[in-house]
C-alpha positions as CSV (number, residue, x, y, z in Angstrom):
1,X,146.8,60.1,71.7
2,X,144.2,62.7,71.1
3,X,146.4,65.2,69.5
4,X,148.1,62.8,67.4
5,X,145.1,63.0,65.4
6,X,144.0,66.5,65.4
7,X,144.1,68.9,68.5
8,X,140.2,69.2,69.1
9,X,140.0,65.6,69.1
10,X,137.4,65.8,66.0
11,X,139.1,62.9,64.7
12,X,139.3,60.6,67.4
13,X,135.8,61.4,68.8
14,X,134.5,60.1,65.1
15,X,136.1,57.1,65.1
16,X,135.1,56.3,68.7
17,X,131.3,57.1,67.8
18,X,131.4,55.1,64.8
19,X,133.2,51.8,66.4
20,X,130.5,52.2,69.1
21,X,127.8,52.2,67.1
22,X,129.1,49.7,64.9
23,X,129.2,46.8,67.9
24,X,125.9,47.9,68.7
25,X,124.7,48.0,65.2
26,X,125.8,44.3,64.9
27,X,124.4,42.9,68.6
28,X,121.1,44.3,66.9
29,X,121.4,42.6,63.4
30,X,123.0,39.5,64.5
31,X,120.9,38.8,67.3
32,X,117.7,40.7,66.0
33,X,117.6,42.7,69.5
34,X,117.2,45.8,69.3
35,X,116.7,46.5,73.0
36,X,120.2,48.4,73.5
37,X,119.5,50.7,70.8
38,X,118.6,53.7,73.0
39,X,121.5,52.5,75.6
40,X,123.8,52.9,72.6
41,X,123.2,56.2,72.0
42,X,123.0,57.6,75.2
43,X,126.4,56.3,76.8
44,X,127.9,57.0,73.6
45,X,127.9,60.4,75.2
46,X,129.2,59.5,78.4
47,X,131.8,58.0,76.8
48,X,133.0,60.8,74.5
49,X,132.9,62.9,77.1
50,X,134.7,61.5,80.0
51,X,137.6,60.0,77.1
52,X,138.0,64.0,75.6
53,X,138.2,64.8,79.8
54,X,140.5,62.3,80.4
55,X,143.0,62.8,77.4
56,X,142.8,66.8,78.0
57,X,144.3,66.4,81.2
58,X,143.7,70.2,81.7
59,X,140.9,69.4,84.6
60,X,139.8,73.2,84.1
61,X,136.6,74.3,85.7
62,X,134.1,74.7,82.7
63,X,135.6,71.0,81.7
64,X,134.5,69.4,84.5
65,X,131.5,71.0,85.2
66,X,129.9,70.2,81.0
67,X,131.5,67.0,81.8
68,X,129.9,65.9,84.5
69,X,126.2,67.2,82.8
70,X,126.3,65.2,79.8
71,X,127.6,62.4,81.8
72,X,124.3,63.2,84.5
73,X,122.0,63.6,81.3
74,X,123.1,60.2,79.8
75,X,123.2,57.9,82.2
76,X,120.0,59.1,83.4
77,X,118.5,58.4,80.0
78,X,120.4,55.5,79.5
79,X,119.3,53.4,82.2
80,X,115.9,54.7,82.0
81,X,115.5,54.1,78.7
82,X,117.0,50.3,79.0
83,X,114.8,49.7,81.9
84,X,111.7,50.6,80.2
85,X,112.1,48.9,77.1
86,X,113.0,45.5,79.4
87,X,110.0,46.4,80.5
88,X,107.6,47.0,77.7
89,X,109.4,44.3,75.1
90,X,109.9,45.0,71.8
91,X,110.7,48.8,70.2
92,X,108.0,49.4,67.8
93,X,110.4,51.6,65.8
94,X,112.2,49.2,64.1
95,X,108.9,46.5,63.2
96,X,110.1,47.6,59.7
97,X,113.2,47.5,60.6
98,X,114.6,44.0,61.7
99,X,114.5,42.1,58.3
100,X,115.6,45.2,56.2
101,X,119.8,45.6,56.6
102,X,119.7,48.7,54.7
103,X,117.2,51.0,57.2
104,X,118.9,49.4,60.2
105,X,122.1,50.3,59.1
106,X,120.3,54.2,58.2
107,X,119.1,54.2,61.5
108,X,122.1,53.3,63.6
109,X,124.7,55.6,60.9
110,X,122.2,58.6,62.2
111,X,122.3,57.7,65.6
112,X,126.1,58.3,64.8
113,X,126.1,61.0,63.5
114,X,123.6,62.7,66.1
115,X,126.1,61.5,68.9
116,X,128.9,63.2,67.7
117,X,127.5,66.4,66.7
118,X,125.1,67.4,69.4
119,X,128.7,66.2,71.7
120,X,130.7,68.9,69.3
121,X,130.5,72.0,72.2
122,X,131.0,69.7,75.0
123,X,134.1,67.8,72.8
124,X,135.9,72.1,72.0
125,X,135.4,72.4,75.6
126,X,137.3,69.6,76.7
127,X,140.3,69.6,73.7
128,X,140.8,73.5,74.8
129,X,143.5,75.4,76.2
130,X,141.3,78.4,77.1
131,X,139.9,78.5,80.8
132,X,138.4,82.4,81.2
133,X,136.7,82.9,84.5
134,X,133.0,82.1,84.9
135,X,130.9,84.1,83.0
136,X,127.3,84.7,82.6
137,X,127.0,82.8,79.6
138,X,128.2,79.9,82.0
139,X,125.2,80.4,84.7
140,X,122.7,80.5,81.8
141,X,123.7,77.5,80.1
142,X,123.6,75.6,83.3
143,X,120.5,76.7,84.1
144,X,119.1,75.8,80.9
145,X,120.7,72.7,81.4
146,X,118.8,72.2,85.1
147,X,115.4,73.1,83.8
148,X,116.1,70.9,80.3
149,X,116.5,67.9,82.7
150,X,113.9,68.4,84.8
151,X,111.4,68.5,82.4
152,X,112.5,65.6,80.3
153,X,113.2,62.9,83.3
154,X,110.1,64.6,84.6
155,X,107.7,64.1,81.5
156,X,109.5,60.7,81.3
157,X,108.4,59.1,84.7
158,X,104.9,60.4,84.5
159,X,104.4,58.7,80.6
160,X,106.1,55.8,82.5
161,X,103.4,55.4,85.2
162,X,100.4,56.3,83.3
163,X,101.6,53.3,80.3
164,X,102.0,50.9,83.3
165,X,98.7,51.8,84.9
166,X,96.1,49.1,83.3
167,X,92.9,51.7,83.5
168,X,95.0,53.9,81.4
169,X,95.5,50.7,78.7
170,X,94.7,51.8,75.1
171,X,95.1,56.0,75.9
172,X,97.2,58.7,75.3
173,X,99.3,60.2,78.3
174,X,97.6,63.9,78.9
175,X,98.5,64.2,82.6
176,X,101.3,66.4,84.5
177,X,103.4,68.0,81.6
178,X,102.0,66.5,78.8
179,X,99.1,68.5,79.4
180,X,101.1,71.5,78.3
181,X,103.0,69.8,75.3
182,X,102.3,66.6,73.2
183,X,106.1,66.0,73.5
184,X,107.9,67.6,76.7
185,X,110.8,65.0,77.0
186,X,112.0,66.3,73.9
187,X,111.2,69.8,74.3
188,X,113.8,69.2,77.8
189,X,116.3,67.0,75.7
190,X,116.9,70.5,73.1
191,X,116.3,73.1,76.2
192,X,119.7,71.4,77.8
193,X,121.6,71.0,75.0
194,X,120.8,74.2,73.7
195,X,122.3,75.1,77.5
196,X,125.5,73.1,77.2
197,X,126.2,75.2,74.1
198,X,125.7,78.2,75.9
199,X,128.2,77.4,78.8
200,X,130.4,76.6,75.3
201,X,130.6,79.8,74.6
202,X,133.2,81.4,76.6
203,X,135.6,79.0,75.3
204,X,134.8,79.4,71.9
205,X,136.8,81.2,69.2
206,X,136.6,81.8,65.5
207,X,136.0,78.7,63.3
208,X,134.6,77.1,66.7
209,X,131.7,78.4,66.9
210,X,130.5,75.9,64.1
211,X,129.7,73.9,67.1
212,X,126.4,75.4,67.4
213,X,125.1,73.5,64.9
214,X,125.1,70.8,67.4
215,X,122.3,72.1,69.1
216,X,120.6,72.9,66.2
217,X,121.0,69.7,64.5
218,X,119.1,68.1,67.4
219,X,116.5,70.5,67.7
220,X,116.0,69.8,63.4
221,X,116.5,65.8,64.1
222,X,113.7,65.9,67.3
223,X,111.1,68.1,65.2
224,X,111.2,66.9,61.7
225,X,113.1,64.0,60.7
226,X,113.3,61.2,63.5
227,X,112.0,62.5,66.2
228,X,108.6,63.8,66.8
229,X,106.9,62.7,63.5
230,X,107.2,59.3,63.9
231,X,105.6,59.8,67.3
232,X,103.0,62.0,65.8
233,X,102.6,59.4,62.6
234,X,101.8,56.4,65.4
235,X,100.2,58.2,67.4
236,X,98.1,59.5,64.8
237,X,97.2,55.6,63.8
238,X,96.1,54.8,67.2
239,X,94.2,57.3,67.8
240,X,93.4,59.4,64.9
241,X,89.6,58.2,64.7
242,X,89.4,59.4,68.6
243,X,87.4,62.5,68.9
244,X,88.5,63.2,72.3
245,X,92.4,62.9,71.1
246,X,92.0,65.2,68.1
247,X,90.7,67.8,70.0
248,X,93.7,67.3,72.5
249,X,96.1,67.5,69.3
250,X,94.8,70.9,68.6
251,X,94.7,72.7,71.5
252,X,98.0,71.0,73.2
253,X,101.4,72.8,71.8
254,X,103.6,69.8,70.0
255,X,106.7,71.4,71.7
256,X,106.6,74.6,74.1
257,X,103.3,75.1,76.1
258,X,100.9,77.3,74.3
259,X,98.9,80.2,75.1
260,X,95.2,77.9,75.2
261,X,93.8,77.9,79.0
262,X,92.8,74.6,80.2
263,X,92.8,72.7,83.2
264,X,92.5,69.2,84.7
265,X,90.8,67.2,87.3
266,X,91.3,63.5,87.7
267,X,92.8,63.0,83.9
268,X,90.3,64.7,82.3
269,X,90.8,67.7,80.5
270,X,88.5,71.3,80.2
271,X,88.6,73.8,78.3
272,X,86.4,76.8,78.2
273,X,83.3,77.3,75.8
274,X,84.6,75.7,72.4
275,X,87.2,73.8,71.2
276,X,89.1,73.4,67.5
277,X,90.1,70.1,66.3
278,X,91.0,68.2,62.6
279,X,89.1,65.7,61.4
280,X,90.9,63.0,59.9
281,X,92.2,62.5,56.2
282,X,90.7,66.1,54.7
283,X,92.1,68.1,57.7
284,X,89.6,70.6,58.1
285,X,89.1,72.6,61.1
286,X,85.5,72.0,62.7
287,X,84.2,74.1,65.5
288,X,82.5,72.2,68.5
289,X,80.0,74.2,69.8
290,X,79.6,73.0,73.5
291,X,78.2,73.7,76.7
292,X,80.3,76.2,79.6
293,X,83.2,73.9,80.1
294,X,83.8,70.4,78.1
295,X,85.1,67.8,79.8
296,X,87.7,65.6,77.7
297,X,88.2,61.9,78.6
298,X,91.1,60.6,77.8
């Protein structure tokens, strides 16, 4: 079935994505719950990859091994991610979203499209004929792909406790990872894709290697379209008037860790001598001239 429509199951992959986004798209706007909207996406990528696996046939090495990662990565997230929004109630994201058909149907024709071109390396792999021995390329992308994990479940079960602890009601997480990065989950969600493209590469040959702009389409959807700025823009809302939380903002890397040295005991953070933060609608830096070590409550 998978070559009847083109040999690198492009095709088939599309219309799978796009009829299994468009039953979820319709539990959401029927039913006005929006609570499998994350679910959606995730196993969408389960599903693409086990069906280009399964229709392949080939059961090479590399094909398993990609396969069974993106499988790993997406029912982790899945079932995390459906848990905790049983959990919390309602997804904030779409508040502007529920009465207005036209953003929904934005929203959930994006979450198409991301599914089935961040999948694009793992979808060549699969639909090949090529199997070349393991190569370096193949250690490195799986490594990526460990450490990508690791830090995104990681980052995800420590927001997780700290939202469901009542002291910490009303804050902003700034404990384990998220000390180093305002937004480690997704700084693990691009490091691991970015590694399944790499284990892609053996594989690949002339016009595939258009598949990298998989990974780079996520790493441009996470940073600047759907991603982080709507975090930032909420987050921002919240907590914008928050001295304390600007001063975090500045000194804590939105992605990768930076080079500022701080430390912290009991939730708080230090940093040495002065710190550098924005003040709120005219964005100018202020210096805060403080004593040895300040002590930041969150």
């Amino acid at each position: 079935m998978g070559t009847v429509l083109d040999s690198h199951f492009l095709a088939l992959t599309a219309i799978v994505t796009i009829g299994y986004q468009m039953l979820f798209f319709f539990v959401t706007a029927l039913l006005r719950f929006d609570k499998v909207t994350d679910f959606a996406g995730s196993t969408n990528f389960v599903l693409l990859a086990i069906l280009t696996l399964l229709l392949k046939g080939s059961w090479h090495f590399r094909q398993i091994v990609l396969t069974s990662l993106v499988v790993v990565w997406g029912l982790r997230l899945g079932i995390f991610l459906l848990m905790r929004i049983l959990q919390w109630g309602e997804d904030n994201r779409f508040d502007d979203m529920r009465n207005n058909l036209a953003k929904l149907s934005v929203f959930w024709i994006l979450q198409a499209v991301w599914v089935w071109t961040v999948s694009l390396p793992l979808t060549i792999v699969n639909a090949s004929d090529r199997n070349p021995s393991v190569k370096p390329q193949d250690i490195i992308g799986w490594i990526m792909w460990f450490v990508g994990l690791t830090v995104e479940a990681t980052a995800d079960q420590q927001k997780l406790v700290f939202k469901n602890s009542p002291a910490n009601r009303g804050k902003w997480c700034n404990i384990g990872v998220w000390k180093y990065s305002r937004h480690p989950n997704y700084f693990g969600e691009i490091l691991l894709w970015w590694g399944i493209f790499v284990a892609s590469t053996p594989v690949l040959e002339d016009a595939e290697w258009l598949v990298v702009f998989g990974p780079i389409f996520l790493t441009l959807l996470l940073l600047f379209l759907s991603g982080i700025p709507l975090l930032e823009t909420s987050a921002n809302k919240r907590f914008g008037s928050v001295e304390e939380y600007r001063i975090y903002r500045s000194i804590t890397s939105i992605v990768l860790a930076g080079s500022e040295k701080f430390s912290s005991s009991n939730g708080c953070l230090m940093r040495a001598r002065s710190a550098w933060y924005e003040t709120g609608d005219d964005r100018r830096r202020r210096r805060i001239a403080g004593p040895a070590v300040e002590i930041l409550k969150p």
